[in-house]
C-alpha positions as CSV (number, residue, x, y, z in Angstrom):
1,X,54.4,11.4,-43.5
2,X,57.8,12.1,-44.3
3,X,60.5,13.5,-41.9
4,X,63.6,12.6,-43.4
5,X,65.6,14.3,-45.8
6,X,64.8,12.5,-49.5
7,X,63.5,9.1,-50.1
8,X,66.5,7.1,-50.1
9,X,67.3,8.3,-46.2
10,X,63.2,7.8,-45.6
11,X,64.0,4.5,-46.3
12,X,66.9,3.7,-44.8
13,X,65.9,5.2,-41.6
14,X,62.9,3.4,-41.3
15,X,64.2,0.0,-43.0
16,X,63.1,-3.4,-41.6
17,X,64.5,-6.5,-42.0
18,X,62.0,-9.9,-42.3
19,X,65.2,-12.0,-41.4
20,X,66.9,-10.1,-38.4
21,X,65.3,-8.7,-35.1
22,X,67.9,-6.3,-35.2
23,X,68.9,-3.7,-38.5
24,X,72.5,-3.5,-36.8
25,X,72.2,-7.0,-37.4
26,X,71.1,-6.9,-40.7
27,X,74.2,-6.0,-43.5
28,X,71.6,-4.1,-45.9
29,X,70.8,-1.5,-43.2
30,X,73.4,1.0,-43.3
31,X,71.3,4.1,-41.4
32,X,70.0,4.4,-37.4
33,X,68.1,6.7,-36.7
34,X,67.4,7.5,-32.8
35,X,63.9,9.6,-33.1
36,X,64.7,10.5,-28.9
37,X,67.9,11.6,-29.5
38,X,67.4,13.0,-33.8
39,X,70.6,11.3,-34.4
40,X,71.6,9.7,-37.4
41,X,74.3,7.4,-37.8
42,X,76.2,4.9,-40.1
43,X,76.4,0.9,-38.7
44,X,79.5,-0.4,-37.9
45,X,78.8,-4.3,-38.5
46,X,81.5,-5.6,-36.7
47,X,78.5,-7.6,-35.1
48,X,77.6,-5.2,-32.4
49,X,75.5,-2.3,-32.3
50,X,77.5,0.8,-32.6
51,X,77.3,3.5,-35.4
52,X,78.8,6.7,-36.5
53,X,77.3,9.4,-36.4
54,X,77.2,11.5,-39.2
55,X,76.0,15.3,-39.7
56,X,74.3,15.3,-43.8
57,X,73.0,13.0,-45.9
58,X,74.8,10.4,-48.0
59,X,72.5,10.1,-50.4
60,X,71.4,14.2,-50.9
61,X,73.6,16.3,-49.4
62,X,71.6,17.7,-47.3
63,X,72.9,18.7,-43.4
64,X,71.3,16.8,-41.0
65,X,69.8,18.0,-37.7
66,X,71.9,18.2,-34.8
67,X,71.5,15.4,-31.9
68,X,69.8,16.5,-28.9
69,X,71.6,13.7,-27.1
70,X,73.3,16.2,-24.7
71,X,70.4,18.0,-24.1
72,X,68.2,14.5,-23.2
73,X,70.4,13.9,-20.8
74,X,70.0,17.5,-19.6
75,X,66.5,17.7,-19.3
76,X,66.3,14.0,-17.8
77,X,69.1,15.6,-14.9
78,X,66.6,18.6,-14.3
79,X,64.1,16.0,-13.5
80,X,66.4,14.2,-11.2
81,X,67.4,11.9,-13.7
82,X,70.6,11.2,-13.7
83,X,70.8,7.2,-14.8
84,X,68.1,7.0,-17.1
85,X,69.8,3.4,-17.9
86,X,68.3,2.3,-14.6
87,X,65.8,5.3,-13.5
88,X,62.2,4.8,-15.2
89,X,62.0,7.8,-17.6
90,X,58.9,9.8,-18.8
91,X,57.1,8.4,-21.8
92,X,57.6,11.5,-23.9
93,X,61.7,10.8,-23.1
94,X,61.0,7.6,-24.5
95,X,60.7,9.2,-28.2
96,X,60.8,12.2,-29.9
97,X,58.0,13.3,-28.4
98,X,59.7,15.6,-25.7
99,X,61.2,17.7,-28.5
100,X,58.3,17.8,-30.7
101,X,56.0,18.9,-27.5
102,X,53.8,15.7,-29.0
């Protein structure tokens, strides 16, 4: 099923690499995707993990959803959450499944 913009984002989101464990690791991914957090992003390869996030499509045009990032964090705190780095989370947090109701 698709859930990405056009084809070319489809695959970059979801690329996989057979060499590296990691597609920041890999120089032909160029798009994370966080499916918890619907945030898309360009990789930095400047051999760590960081990207920048960007708000439409490279390839289409097409605007992008906006990150729920603040409001994970939100509905984690509401849960007495507040260090999900270190705090076990729901499953559905885990995902995109807390947005989507899945």
């Amino acid at each position: 099923m698709k859930k990405h913009c056009c084809d070319e984002m489809q695959s970059q989101a979801e690329f996989a690499c057979s060499v590296h464990d990691s597609a920041s690791d890999c120089p032909d991914a160029l798009v994370s995707y966080s499916d918890k957090f619907r945030e898309y992003g360009l990789f930095v390869h400047d051999g760590g993990t960081s990207s920048k996030a960007i708000g439409f499509c490279p390839w289409c045009g097409t605007k992008l959803p906006e990150s729920l990032r603040e409001q994970w964090f939100a509905e984690l705190a509401a849960l007495g959450i507040e260090d999900p780095w270190s705090q076990e989370i729901p499953v559905p947090f885990r995902t995109g499944a807390w947005y989507r109701g899945a």
